[in-house]
Structure formats: structure tokens, C-alpha cells
C-alpha positions in Angstrom: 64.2 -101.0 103.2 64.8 -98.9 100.4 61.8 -98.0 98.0 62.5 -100.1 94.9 61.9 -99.5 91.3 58.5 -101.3 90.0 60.5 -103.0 87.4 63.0 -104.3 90.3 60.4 -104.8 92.7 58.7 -107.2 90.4 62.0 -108.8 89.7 62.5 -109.3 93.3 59.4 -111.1 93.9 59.7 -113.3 91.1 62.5 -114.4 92.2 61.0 -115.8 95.6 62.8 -113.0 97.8 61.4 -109.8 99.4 61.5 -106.4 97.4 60.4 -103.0 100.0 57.1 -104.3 99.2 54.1 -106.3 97.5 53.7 -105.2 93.9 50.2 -104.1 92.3 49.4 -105.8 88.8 46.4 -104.3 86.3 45.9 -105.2 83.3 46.9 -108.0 80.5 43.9 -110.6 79.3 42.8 -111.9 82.6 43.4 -109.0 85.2 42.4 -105.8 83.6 39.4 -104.1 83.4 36.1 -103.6 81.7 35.9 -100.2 79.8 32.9 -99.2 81.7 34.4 -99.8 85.0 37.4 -98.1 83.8 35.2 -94.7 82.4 33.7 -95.1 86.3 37.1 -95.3 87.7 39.0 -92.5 86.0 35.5 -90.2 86.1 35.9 -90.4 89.6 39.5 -89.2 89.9 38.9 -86.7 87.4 42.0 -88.3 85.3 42.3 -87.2 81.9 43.2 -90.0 79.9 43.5 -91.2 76.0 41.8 -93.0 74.4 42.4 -96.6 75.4 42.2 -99.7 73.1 39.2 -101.8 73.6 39.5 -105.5 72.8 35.9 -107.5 71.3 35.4 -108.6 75.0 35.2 -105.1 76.0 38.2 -105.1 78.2 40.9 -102.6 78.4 44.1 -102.8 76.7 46.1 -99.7 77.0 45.7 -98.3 80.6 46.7 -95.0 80.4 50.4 -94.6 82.3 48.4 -91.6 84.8 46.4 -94.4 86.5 48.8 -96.7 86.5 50.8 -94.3 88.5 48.2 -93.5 90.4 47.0 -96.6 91.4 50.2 -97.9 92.5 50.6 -100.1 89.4 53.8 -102.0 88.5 53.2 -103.2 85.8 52.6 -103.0 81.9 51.6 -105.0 79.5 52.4 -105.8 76.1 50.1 -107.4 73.6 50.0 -108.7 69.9 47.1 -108.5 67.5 46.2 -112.3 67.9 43.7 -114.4 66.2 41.3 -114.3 68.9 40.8 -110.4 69.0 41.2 -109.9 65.3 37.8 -109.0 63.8 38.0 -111.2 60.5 34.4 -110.5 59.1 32.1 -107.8 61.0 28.5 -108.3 60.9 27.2 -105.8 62.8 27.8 -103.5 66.1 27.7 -107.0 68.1 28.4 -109.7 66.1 31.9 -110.5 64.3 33.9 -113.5 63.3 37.2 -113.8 64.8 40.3 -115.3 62.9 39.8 -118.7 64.2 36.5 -118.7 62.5 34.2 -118.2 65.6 31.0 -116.1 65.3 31.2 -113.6 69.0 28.4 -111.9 70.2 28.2 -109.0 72.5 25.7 -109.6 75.2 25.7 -107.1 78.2 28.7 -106.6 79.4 30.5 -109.1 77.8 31.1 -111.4 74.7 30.0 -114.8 73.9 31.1 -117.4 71.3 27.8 -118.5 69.8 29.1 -121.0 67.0 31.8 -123.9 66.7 33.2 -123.9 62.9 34.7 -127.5 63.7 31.6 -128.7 65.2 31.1 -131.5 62.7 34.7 -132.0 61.5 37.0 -135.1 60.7 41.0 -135.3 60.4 40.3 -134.4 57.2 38.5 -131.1 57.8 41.2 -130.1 60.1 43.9 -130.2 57.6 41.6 -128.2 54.9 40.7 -125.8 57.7 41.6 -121.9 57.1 43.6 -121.5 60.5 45.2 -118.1 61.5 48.7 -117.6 60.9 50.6 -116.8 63.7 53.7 -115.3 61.5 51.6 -112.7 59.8 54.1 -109.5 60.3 51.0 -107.0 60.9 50.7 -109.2 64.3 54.4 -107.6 65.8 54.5 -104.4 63.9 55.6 -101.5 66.0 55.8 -104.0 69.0 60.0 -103.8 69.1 59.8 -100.4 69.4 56.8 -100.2 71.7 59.0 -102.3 74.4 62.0 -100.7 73.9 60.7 -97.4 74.4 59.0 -98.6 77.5 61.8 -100.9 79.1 64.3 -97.7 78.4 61.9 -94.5 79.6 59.7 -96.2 81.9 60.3 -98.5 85.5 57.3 -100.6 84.5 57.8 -104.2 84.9 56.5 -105.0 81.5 54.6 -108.3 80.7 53.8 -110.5 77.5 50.2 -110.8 77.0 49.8 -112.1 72.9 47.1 -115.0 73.4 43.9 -114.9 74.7 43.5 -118.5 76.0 45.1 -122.1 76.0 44.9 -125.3 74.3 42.1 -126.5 76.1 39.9 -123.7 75.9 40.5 -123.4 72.1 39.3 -127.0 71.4 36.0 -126.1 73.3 35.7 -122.8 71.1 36.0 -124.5 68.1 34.3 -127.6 69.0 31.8 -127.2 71.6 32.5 -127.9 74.5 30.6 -131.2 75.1 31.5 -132.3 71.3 35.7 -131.6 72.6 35.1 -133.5 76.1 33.4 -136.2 74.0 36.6 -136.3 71.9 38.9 -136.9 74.9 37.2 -140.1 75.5 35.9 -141.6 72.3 38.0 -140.1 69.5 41.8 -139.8 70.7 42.9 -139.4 67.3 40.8 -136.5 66.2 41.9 -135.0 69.7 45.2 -135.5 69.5 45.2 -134.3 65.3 43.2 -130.8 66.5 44.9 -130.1 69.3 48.6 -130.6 67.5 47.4 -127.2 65.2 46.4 -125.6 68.5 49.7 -126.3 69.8 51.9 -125.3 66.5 49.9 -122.0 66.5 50.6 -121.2 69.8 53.8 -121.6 69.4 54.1 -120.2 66.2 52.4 -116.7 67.8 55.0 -117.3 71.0 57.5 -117.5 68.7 56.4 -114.2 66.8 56.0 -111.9 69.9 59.3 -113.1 71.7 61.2 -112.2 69.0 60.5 -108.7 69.2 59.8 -108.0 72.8 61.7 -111.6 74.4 64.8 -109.6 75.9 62.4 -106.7 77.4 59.7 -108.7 79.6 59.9 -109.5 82.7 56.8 -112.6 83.2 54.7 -114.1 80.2 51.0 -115.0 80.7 49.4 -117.9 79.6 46.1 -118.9 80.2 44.0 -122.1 81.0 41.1 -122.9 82.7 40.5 -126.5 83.8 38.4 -125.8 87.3 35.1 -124.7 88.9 34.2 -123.9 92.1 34.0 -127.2 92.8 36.8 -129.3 91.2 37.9 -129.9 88.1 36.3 -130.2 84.3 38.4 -133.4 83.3 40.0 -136.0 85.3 43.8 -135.4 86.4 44.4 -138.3 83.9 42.7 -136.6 81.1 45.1 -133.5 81.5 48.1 -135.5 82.0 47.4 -137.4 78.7 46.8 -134.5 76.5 47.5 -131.0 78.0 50.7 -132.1 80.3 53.3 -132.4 77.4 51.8 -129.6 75.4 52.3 -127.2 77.4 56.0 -128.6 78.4 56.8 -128.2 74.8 55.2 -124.8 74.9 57.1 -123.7 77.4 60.1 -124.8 76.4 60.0 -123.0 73.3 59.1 -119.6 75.6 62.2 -120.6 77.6 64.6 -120.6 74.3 63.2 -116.9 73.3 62.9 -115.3 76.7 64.3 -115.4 80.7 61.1 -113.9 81.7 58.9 -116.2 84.4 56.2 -117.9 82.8 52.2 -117.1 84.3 49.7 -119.8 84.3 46.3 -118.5 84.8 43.5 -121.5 85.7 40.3 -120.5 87.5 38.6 -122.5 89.5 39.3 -125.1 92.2 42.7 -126.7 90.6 44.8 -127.7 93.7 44.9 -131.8 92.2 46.9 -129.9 89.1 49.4 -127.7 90.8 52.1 -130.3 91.0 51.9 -130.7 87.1 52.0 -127.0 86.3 55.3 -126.8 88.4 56.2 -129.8 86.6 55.3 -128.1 83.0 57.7 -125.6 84.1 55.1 -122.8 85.5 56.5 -120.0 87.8 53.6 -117.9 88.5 50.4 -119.3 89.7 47.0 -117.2 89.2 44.8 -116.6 90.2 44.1 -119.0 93.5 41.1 -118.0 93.4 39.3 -117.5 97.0 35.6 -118.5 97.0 37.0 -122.1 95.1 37.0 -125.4 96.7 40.4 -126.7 98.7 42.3 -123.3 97.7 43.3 -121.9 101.3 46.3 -119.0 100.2 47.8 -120.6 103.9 47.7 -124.0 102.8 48.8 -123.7 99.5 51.6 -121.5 100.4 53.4 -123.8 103.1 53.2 -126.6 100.4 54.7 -124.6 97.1 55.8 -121.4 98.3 59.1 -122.5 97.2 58.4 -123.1 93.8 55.8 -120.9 92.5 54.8 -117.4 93.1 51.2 -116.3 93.5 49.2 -113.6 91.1 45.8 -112.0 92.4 44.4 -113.6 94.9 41.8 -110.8 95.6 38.2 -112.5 95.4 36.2 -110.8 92.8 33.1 -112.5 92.4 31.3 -111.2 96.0 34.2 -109.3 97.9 35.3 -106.8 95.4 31.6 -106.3 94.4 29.3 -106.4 97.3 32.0 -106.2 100.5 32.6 -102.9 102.3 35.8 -101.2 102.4 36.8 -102.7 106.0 36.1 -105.9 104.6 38.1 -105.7 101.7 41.2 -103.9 103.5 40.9 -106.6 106.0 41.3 -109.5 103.5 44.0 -107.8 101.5 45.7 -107.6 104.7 45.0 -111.3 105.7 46.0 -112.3 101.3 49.7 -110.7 102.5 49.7 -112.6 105.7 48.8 -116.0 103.9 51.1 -115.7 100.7 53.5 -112.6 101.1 56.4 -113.9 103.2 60.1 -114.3 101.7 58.2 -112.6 98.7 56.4 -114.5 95.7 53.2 -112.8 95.7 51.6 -110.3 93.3 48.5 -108.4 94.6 45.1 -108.2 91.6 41.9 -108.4 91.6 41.3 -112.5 91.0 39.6 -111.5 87.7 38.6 -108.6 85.6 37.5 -105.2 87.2 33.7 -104.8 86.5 31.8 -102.1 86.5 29.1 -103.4 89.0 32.6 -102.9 92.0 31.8 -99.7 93.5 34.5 -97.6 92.8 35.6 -97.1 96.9 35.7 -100.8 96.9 38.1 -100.5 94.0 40.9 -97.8 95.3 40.4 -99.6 98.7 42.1 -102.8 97.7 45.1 -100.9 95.8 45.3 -98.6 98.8 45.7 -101.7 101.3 48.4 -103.1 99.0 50.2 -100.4 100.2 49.2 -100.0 104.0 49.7 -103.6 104.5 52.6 -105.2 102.2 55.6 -103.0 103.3 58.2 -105.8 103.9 59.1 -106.9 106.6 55.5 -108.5 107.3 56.5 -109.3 110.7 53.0 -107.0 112.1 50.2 -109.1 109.7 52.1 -112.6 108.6 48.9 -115.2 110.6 
């Protein structure tokens, strides 16, 4: 087969058909990588980069185009300067208030929310309450021109990235997250009432970002994580009941502003919810995450492979860290096999890049994207 374009590769396997071979994603809010890893990683290949953008989380933003290429990448993202990486008070080096009102603290490597501004609210509270405003211009500005320039001069297959989080997680932030579970069962009204705002602001920051970069993406990214390693943090019911039809309207509104496939990230061990994210109108399933409970690639793949496409896939939480190269080709080889034939899988690391992966370990699962996910897959498919 022909080598394909990135942006038409991508396309391809969207699309539920084989391109000349699997594609390699980095980056956006919940497959990029951590600044420090990503000093180790161009260190090491002696890449001279830019200066990327840093979000609060300490994750990279702006992956410089030379290790994109390098890599193998196809991908790039676009993002919008939303409410939950918008510094709206600093207090110091490590601590800030974001624009939904939540004090973040840096602690190691990473950030954590250490206050809930609607911890104590009513229905009242909530419609006093100072939330963001997902119209505010300085969100898009340059964005138009930043996707055009890259659609037009570039074969990146660019993606939408404008919200850190879903509907679910943003009750918890602003809650608590045993107040907001709480809710679900003894205060349906208050619930309902909070997450309505969550909802219009999503849609209202949707609605923002599409409108300047709608026509030049080819997959947008949401985010929502209802599972553990285990099972899941609220009953099917419980999600049918108040997350089910939000998201359908969500998406529906993306669908009016955009062709692009719509990405649902959700950690954890979520196979009782995959029939509802097709039915919410999800194309792109991340990140089936491998060391969670009931989420065999194999299995998974006979039963929706026809419906959804898959997005990482690459276990981060021992392989990528503590594996051996051998180890982690092998798997990569045996994540094609599972999920790669007639197309509809994207190859990333099942979470964030961290700086305690050994760098080997790193270029090792990019370089196996390559050695093993040249289609046809007739050598590796199990």
C-alpha cells in the first residue's frame, strides 16, 4: 500500500477502514506528556526545540512539530484557553485559583484540587455563583488562524482539545466528591440544577472553539472518567439518569458545528457503559485501558469494532514504566493484533508520558507502531 498522508491516514482509520498503517497520537489533555519527561525525551535526541506551553498540571501543550516528526506523530492538537487552565488569582509558585473558583496545588509532579467552592451550596448559591464564561473572545483569539495555517501547510491530522474534563468530574471538583455522589442519591434537584450550568458551559466553550477551528479538525476529545480498576464509581443507573442525555445533547451541539469524530476518554474498568457511549453518539473510545477489570482489547473488539474506534491502548501505569523494551514491543505488537484489523485503532500511551518511563522504553513503543502496524496485519492479527 501506498504511504498515506498523516492527516489521511487518520481519516482512514476513523472511518473503520485500513490506511498503509496504524497512526501514532501525542498529545491533547489526556495523552501528552509531562514537561519533565518531555525535557528527558528531547535531551536525549539532542532536539532543539521552543519553548513549549505548560498547562497548571504541568503537561505539555505545544509539542514542538521536530518531535512530532520524529516520533512518527500524526497528530496535532488544538486547544482553547478554558476555565480550568486559566489562572484566575495566583497565590504563589504552587498555588492558584482557576476560573471555576477551585484552589490547585502543585504537589510533585502533578496538581491537586485542594478546595470545593460549592461545598456547602443550595439552588440558590448556584445561580448567584461567579461561573466562567465560555464566550469570552480572549478564549479563541488567534485560534482561526492557528488551524488554518496548520490544516493548509501541515499534513497533521489536527484535533480539538478546549476542555479539560466532563460533567461528572466538574461536579466532584466543585463539590467534593463524596458531597456530589451524596447528591445523586439524596438531593436530585440540586444535582440536576448544578449539573444544567456544567452542561450550558460546556456547551457554550464547544460552541466557542468550533466556530473557529469546526471545519479544520478531524476528531474532538472529551473527557470522562466514571471507572477504576475495578468497576465503576456509580451504578449504570446513576449514569443513565443524569450523564446519558447530557452528553447526547452535548454532542449533538458538536455534531451541528463540526463533521469531525467525537473522542470519549473514561479510565478505568467501563465495559457495563460502552453501549451508552455508542448510544450518546461516541466514535472514538479511549483509552481501554489494559491493567482494568473485564477490558480484553480481543474481546472488546469482536463486540464493537464496528461501531467505535479505539485510542491508546498502551498500558502506562507498569508496562511503559517498569517493562523492558522486548516487553513493550511485544505488547504493542499483540495491541495491533487485538484491535488493528479493518482499521479503527489509534496507537498512545493509555495516559500521560511521565518522567519516571525510561526514555528507551518511550521510543520503543513509537518505534513498534511502526515495525508492527503496516497494513495488511495478516503476520501479527492473534
Amino acid at each position: 500500500m501506498a504511504t498515506m498522508k498523516p492527516r489521511d491516514r487518520v481519516r482512514t482509520t476513523l472511518s473503520l477502514k485500513e490506511p498503509d498503517r496504524v497512526p501514532i497520537d501525542l498529545g491533547g489533555r489526556v495523552t501528552s506528556i509531562h514537561k519533565l519527561a518531555y525535557e528527558k525525551l528531547i535531551a536525549a535526541l539532542g532536539i532543539d526545540v521552543d519553548q513549549p506551553i505548560i498547562d497548571p498540571f504541568l503537561s505539555v501543550m505545544s509539542i514542538d512539530h521536530k518531535l512530532l516528526d520524529y516520533l512518527g506523530v500524526d497528530t496535532h492538537y488544538l486547544f482553547m484557553r478554558g476555565p480550568e487552565y486559566r489562572i484566575a488569582r495566583k497565590i504563589d509558585p504552587e498555588n492558584y485559583i482557576n476560573e471555576w473558583g477551585v484552589h490547585v496545588k502543585i504537589m510533585g509532579l502533578h496538581s491537586q484540587r485542594i478546595s470545593y467552592p460549592l461545598e456547602h451550596a443550595t439552588i440558590q448559591d448556584l445561580k448567584n455563583y461567579n461561573w466562567p464564561d465560555p464566550s469570552e473572545t480572549e478564549r479563541v483569539a488567534g485560534l482561526n488562524s492557528e488551524a488554518k495555517e496548520l490544516y493548509f501547510h501541515t499534513d497533521y491530522a489536527l484535533i480539538a482539545a478546549p476542555v479539560n474534563g466532563g460533567i461528572f468530574e466538574f461536579g466532584q471538583h466543585l463539590r467534593g466528591m463524596v458531597n456530589f455522589l451524596m447528591d445523586m442519591m439524596l438531593d436530585k434537584s440540586f444535582t440536576n440544577a448544578l449539573l444544567d450550568y456544567l452542561l450550558d458551559i460546556q456547551i457554550g466553550l464547544w460552541d466557542s472553539f468550533l466556530s473557529e477551528v469546526g471545519d479544520y479538525v478531524e476528531m474532538v476529545q472529551l473527557a470522562d472518567d466514571y471507572g477504576t480498576q475495578q468497576g465503576l464509581m456509580i451504578s449504570p443507573q446513576l449514569f443513565r439518569e443524569f450523564f446519558k442525555p447530557r452528553y447526547v445533547r452535548l454532542i449533538e451541539e458538536i455534531r451541528k458545528r463540526t463533521q469531525a469524530k467525537v473522542f470519549f476518554h473514561c479510565d478505568g474498568a467501563i465495559l457495563d457503559l460502552i453501549d451508552d457511549f455508542i448510544e450518546m453518539g461516541v466514535d472514538v473510545l479511549n483509552p481501554l485501558q489494559p491493567t482494568a477489570k473485564n477490558m480484553d482489547p480481543k474481546i472488546i473488539k469482536e463486540k464493537y469494532g464496528k461501531q467505535l474506534a479505539f485510542h491508546g491502548c498502551i498500558d502506562n501505569q507498569h508496562l511503559l514504566p517498569y517493562g523492558d523494551p522486548e516487553e513493550i514491543r511485544m505488547t504493542v505488537k499483540r495491541v495491533i493484533g487485538a484491535l488493528g484489523s479493518g482499521g479503527g485503532l489509534m496507537i498512545a500511551s493509555a495516559h500521560l508520558i511521565e518522567p519516571d518511563m525510561p526514555i528507551e522504553n518511550v521510543l520503543t513503543m513509537f518505534d513498534a507502531v511502526k515495525e508492527f502496524g503496516k497494513y495488511p496485519l495478516n503476520n501479527i492479527i492473534e
